[in-house]
C-alpha positions as CSV (number, residue, x, y, z in Angstrom):
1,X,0.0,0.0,0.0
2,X,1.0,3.7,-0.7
3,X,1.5,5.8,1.9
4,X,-0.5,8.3,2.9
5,X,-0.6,11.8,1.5
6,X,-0.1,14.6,3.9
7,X,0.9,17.9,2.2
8,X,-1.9,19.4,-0.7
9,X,0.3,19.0,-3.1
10,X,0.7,15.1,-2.4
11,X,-3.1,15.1,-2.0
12,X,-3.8,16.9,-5.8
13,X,-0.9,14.1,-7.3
14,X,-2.7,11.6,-5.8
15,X,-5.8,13.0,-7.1
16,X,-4.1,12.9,-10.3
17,X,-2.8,9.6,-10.1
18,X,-6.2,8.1,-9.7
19,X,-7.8,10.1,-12.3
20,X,-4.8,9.0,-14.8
21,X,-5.7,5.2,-13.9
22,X,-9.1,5.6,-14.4
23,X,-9.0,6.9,-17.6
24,X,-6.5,4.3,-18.3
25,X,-9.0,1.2,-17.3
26,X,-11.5,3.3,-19.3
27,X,-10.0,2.7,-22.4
28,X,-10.0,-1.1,-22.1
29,X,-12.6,-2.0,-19.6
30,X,-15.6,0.0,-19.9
31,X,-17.1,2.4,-17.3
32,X,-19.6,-0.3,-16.2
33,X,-17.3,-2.9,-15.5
34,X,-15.1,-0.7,-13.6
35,X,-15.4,-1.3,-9.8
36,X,-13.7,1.4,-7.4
37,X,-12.6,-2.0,-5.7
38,X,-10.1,-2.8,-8.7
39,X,-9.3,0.5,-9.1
40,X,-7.9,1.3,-5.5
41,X,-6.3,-2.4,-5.7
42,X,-4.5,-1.2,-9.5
43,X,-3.3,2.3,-7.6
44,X,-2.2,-0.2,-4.4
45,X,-4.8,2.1,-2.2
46,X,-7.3,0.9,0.1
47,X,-11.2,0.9,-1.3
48,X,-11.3,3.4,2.2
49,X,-8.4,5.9,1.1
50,X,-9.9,6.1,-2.5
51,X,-13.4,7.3,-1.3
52,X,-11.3,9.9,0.6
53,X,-10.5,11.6,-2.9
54,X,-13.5,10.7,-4.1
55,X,-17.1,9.6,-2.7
56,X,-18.3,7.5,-5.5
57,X,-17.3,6.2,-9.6
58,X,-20.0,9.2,-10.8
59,X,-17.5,11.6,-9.0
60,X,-15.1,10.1,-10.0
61,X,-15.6,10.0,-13.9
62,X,-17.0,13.2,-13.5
63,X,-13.9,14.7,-12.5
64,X,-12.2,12.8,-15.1
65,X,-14.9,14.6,-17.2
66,X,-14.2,17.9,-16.2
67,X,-10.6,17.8,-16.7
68,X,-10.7,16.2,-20.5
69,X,-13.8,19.0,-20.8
70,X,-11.1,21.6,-19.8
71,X,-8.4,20.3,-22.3
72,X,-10.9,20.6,-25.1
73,X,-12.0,24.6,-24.2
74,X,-8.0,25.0,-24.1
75,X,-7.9,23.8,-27.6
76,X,-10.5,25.8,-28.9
77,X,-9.5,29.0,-27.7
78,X,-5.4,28.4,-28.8
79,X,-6.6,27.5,-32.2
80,X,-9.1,30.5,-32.7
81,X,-6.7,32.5,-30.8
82,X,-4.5,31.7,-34.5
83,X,-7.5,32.1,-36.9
84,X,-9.3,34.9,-38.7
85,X,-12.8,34.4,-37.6
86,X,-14.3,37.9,-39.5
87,X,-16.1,35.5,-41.7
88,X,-18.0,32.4,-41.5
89,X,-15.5,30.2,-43.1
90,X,-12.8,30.7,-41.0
91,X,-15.4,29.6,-38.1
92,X,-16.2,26.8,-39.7
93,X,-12.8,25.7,-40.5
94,X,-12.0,26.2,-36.7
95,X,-15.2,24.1,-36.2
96,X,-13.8,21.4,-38.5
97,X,-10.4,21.2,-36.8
98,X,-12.3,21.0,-33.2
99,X,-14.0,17.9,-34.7
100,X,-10.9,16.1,-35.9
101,X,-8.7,16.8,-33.0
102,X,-11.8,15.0,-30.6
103,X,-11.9,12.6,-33.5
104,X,-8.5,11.6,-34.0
105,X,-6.8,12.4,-30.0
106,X,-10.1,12.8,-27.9
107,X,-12.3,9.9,-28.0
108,X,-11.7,9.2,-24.9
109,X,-13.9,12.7,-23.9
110,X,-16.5,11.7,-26.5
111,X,-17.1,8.2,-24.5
112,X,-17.5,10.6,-21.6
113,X,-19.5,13.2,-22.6
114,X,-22.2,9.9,-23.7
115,X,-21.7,9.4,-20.1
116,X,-22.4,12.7,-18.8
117,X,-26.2,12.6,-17.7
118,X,-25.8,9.4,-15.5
119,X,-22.5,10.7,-13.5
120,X,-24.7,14.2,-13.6
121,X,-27.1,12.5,-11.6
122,X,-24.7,12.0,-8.4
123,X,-25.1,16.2,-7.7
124,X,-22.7,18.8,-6.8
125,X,-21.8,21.8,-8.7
126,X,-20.2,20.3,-11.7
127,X,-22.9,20.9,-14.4
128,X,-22.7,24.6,-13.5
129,X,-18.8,24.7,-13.5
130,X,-18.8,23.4,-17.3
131,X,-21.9,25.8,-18.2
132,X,-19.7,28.6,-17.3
133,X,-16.4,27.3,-18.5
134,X,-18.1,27.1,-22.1
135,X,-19.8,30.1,-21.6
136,X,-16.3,31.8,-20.7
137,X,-14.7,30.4,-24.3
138,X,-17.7,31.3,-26.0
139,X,-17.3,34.8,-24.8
140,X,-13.6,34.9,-25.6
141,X,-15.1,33.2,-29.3
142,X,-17.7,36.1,-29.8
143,X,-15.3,38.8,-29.2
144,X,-13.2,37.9,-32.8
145,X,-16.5,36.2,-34.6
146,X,-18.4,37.2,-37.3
147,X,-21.1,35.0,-35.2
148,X,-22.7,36.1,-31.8
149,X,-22.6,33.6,-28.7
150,X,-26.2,31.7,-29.1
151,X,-25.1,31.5,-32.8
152,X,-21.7,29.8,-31.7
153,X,-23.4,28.0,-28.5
154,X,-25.7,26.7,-31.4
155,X,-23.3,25.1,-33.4
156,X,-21.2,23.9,-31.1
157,X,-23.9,22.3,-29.4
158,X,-24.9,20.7,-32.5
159,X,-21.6,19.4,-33.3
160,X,-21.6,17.6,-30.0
161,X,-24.7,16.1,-30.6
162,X,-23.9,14.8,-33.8
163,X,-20.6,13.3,-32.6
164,X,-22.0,11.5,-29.5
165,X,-24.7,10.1,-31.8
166,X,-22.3,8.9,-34.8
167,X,-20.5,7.6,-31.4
168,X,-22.8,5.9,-30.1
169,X,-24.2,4.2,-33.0
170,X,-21.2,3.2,-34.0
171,X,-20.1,1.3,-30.5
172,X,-23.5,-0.8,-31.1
173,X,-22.7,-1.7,-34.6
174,X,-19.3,-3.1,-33.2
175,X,-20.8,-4.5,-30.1
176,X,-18.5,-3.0,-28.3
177,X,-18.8,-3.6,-24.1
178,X,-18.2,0.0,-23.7
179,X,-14.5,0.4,-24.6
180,X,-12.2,2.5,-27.1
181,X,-10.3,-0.8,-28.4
182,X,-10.2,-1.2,-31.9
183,X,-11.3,2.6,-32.5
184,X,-9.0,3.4,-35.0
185,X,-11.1,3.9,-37.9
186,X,-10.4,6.8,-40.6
187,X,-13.5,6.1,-42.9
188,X,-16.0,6.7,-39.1
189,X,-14.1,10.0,-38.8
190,X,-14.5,10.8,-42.6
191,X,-18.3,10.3,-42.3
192,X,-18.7,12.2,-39.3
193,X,-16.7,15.0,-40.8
194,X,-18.8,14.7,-43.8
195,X,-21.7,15.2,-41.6
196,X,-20.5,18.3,-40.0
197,X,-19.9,19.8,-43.0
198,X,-23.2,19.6,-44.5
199,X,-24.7,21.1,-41.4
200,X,-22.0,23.4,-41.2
201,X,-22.9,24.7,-45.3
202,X,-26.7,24.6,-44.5
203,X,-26.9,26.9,-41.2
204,X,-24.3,29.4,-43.7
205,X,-27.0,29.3,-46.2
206,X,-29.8,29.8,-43.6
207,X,-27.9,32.6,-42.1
208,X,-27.4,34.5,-45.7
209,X,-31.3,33.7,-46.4
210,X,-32.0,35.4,-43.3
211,X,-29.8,38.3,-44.1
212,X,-27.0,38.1,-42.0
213,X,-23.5,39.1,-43.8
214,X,-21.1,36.1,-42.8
215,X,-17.9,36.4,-45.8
């Protein structure tokens, strides 16, 4: 067994460490076949000492959640931070890039984000903390955009949607017991791509219909 962590900073590794393991046993066991049990015996902790750091798997994952959530707002405010944004194509290829990074580096967060409602469900303050983290980037988004922040809450939210759902279908059309193995697959990130952009070229078009100057 470990020993025990008595400054902060030993606390916050050791809150790192377990997150890192976690999201390690994610990617090849599954989130419901991961029992706090193995966890705390992979980390050599006690069940008891890993329900110090955190009171449940919901909490858990959620944290894990937060801080791949907090990676991704990162990304998207470095890359617009190098991108002309004065006209709708330079959001959309900003939009584009998002997708492929989650697509290519990120699945990991897309398996957690289908998971979001059911670690929601355990409380606590988390729900508003990423509400105002993406309001924050939208903000910092709106400020260089050709686009206001419900228009770029809008398509972001929708570019979500459409990701968790290609996601989803996809893991039951492998049969997959909830794991990442044997994700590598350029043609699923093609089509989902391909998907985004016809969104992305219809709510242009319904944007110049309704008048709105975006190039």
């Amino acid at each position: 067994m470990q020993k025990r962590a008595r400054t902060a900073q030993a606390k916050q590794d050791r809150a790192n460490a377990i997150l890192d393991k976690a999201r390690q046993m994610l990617l090849t066991t599954g989130y419901d076949r991961i029992k706090m049990a193995d966890l705390a015996g992979a980390l050599g902790l006690s069940s008891g000492t890993l329900y110090v750091y955190f009171q449940n798997k919901e909490t858990l994952f959620l944290h894990l959640l937060r801080r791949e959530f907090e990676q991704r707002m990162e990304h998207l405010e470095q890359e617009a931070a190098a991108r002309d944004l004065s006209d709708f194509a330079g959001v959309r290829d900003l939009l584009l890039e998002a997708l492929s990074y989650l697509l290519q580096d990120q699945l990991l967060y897309v398996y957690l984000e289908t998971l979001r409602a059911q670690m929601l469900a355990c409380g606590g303050d988390s729900a508003r903390w990423m509400r105002s983290r993406l309001d924050q980037m939208l903000e910092r988004l709106a400020e260089r955009s050709v686009l206001s922040v419900p228009q770029l809450q809008e398509l972001i939210t929708a570019e979500a949607a459409l990701l968790t759902g290609c996601f989803l279908q996809r893991m039951c059309t492998l049969g997959h017991a909830g794991t990442l193995q044997g994700w590598q697959d350029a043609d699923f990130a093609r089509r989902v791509l391909a998907r985004a952009r016809c969104y992305l070229d219809g709510y242009e078009r319904g944007l110049q219909r309704a008048g709105q100057e975006v190039s």
